[in-house]
C-alpha positions in Angstrom: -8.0 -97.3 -51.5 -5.8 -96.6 -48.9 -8.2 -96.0 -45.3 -7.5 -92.4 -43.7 -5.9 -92.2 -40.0 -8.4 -90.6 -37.8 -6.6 -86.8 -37.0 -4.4 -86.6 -34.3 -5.1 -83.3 -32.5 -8.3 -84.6 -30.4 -5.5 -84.9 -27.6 -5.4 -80.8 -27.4 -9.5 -81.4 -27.0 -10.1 -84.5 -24.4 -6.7 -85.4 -22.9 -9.0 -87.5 -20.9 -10.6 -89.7 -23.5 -6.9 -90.0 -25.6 -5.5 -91.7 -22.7 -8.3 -93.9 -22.0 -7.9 -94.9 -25.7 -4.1 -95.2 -25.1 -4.4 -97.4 -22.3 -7.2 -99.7 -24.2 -4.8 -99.8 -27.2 -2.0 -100.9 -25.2 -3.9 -103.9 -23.0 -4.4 -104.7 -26.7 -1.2 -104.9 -27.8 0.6 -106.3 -24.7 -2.1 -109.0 -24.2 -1.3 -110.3 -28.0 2.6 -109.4 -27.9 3.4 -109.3 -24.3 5.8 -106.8 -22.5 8.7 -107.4 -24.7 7.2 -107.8 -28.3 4.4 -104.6 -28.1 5.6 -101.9 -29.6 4.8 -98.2 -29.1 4.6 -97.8 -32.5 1.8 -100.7 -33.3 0.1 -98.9 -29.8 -0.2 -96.0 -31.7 -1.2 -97.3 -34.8 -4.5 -98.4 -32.6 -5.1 -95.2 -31.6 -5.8 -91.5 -33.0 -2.7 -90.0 -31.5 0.9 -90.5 -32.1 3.9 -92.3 -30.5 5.1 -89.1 -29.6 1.8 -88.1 -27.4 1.9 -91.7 -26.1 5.5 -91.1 -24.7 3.9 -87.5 -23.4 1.1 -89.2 -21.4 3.1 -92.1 -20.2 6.9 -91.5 -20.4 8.0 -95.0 -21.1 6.5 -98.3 -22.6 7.1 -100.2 -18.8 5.0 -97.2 -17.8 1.9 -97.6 -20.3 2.5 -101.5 -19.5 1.7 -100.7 -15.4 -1.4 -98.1 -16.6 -2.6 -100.8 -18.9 -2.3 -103.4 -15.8 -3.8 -101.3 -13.7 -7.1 -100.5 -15.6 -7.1 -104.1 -16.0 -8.1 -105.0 -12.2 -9.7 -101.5 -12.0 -12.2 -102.8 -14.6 -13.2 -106.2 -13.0 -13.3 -104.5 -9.4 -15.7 -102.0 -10.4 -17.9 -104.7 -12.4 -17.6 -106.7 -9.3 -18.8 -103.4 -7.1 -21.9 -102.7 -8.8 -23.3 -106.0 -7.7 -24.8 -104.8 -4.9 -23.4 -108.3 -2.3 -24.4 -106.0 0.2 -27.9 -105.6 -0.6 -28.7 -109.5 -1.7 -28.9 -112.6 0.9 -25.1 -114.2 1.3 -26.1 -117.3 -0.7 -27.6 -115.1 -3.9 -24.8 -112.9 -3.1 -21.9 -115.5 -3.6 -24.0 -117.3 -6.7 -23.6 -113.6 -8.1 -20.5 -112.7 -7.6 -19.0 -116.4 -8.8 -21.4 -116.1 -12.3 -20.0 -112.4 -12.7 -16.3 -113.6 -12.1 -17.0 -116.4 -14.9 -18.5 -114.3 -17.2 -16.4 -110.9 -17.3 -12.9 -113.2 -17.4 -15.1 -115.3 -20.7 -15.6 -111.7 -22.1 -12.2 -110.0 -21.4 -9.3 -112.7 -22.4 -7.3 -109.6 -22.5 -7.7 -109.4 -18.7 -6.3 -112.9 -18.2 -3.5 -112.7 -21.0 -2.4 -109.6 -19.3 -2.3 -111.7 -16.0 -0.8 -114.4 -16.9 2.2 -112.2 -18.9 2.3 -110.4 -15.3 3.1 -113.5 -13.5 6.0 -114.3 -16.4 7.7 -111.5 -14.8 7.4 -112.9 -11.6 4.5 -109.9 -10.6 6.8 -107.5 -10.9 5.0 -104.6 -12.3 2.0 -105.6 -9.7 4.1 -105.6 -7.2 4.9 -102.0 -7.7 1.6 -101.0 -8.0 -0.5 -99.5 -5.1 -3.6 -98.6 -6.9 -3.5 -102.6 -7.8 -2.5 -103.5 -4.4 -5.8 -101.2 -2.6 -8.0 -102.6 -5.5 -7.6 -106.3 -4.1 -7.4 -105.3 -0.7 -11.3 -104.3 -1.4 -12.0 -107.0 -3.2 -10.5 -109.6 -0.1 -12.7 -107.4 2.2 -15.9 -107.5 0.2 -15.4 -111.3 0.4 -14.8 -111.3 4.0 -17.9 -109.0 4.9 -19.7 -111.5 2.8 -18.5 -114.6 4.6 -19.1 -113.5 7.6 -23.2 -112.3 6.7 -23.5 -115.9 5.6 -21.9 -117.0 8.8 -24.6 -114.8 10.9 -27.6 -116.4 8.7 -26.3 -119.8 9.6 -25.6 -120.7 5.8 -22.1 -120.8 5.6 -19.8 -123.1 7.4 -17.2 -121.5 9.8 -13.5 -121.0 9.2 -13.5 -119.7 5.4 -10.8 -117.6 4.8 -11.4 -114.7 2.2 -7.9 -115.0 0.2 -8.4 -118.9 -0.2 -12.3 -118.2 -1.7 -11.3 -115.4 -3.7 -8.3 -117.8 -5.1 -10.9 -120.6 -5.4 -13.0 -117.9 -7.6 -10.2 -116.6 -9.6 -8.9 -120.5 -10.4 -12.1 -121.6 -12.0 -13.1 -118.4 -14.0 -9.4 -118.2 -15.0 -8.5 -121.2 -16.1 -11.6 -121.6 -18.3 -9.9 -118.8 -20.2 -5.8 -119.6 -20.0 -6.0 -123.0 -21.1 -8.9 -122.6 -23.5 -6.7 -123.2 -26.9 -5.3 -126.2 -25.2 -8.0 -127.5 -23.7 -10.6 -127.3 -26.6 -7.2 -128.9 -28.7 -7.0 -132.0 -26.7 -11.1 -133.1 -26.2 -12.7 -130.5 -28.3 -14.7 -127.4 -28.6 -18.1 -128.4 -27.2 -17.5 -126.7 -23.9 -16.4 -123.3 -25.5 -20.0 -123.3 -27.4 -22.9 -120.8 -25.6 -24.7 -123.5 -24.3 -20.9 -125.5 -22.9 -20.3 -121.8 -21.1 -23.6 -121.8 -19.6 -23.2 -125.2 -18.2 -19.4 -124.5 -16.8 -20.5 -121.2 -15.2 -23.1 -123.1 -13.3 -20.9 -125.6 -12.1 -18.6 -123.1 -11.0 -21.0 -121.3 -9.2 -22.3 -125.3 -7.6 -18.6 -126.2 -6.3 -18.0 -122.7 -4.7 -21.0 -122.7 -2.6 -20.8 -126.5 -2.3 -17.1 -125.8 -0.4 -18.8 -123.0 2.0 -22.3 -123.7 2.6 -23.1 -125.6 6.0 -23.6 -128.9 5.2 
């Protein structure tokens, strides 16, 4: 039996929540097919709307692409807000924000496809972007406010720079998601099991605080 399309009039109802589905549809579809193979048409076939509300909302596919980026870092900086650094000691802070970097890039590969499609095009869209550019701005300067608490306390070591930690971060949690067909290809899947992720997010966390704490 053929399944039935959800209706397509909750749009008149919750423009709000269509989009939000629009934009979830598309990460989707552009993390799986990148910028040039998506389609509007598959987009919508995700959704309960139609292509022709999709180009309402968003104008242009380049245009849904950008929103779709843009909730993509929104997403992770938020996660990475309701931490609470602020409220924790700098060294349970770090561990913290290093295990939630691991864990929401394990949970989200769309996050990191979408990334690394975005740096095929040479950051172009990013680069565009302002609400991207003031969410990492934040996320630098949480970082830096954090170094410099553990600095005060006497646990970190002077003369860590923010962009190179957050880089550090990114470069672990990120690669254990890029370069997981490959890397589970060549030498096998143990480290991709529950207990293999459990292990790698630990020794993630060990190395960054092994690089800034006072030694």
């Amino acid at each position: 039996m053929e399944e039935k399309r959800k209706p397509k009039s909750s749009w008149k109802q919750d423009p709000e929540r269509v989009k939000a589905e629009i934009i979830k549809a598309a990460m989707a579809e552009f993390a799986q097919n990148g910028l040039s193979g998506a389609k509007i048409d598959d987009i919508s076939a995700r959704t309960s709307t139609s292509k022709r509300m999709i180009y309402y909302y968003f104008e242009d596919k380049e245009a849904l692409y950008l929103r779709a980026l843009e909730a993509a870092y929104s997403k992770v900086r938020q996660g990475e807000e309701k931490l609470d650094l602020d409220g924790l000691p700098p060294v349970e802070a770090l561990e913290r924000l290093v295990a939630f970097t691991f864990d929401h890039h394990r949970k989200n590969p769309d996050f990191i496809r979408m990334v690394m499609i975005e740096n095929v095009h040479h950051a172009e869209f990013l680069n565009a972007s302002q609400v991207i550019r003031g969410l990492n701005k934040k996320a630098v300067g949480r970082l830096e406010t954090l170094i410099e608490r553990g600095q005060v306390s006497g646990d970190f070591r002077d003369e860590i720079d923010p962009v190179e930690l957050h880089w550090q971060i990114s470069a672990i949690s990120v690669f254990n998601v890029s370069n997981r067909p490959t890397f589970s290809s060549l030498f096998g899947k143990s480290l991709y099991t529950r207990e293999g992720q459990d292990r790698l997010r630990a020794r993630a966390v060990s190395m960054v605080l092994g690089d800034v704490l006072k030694r």
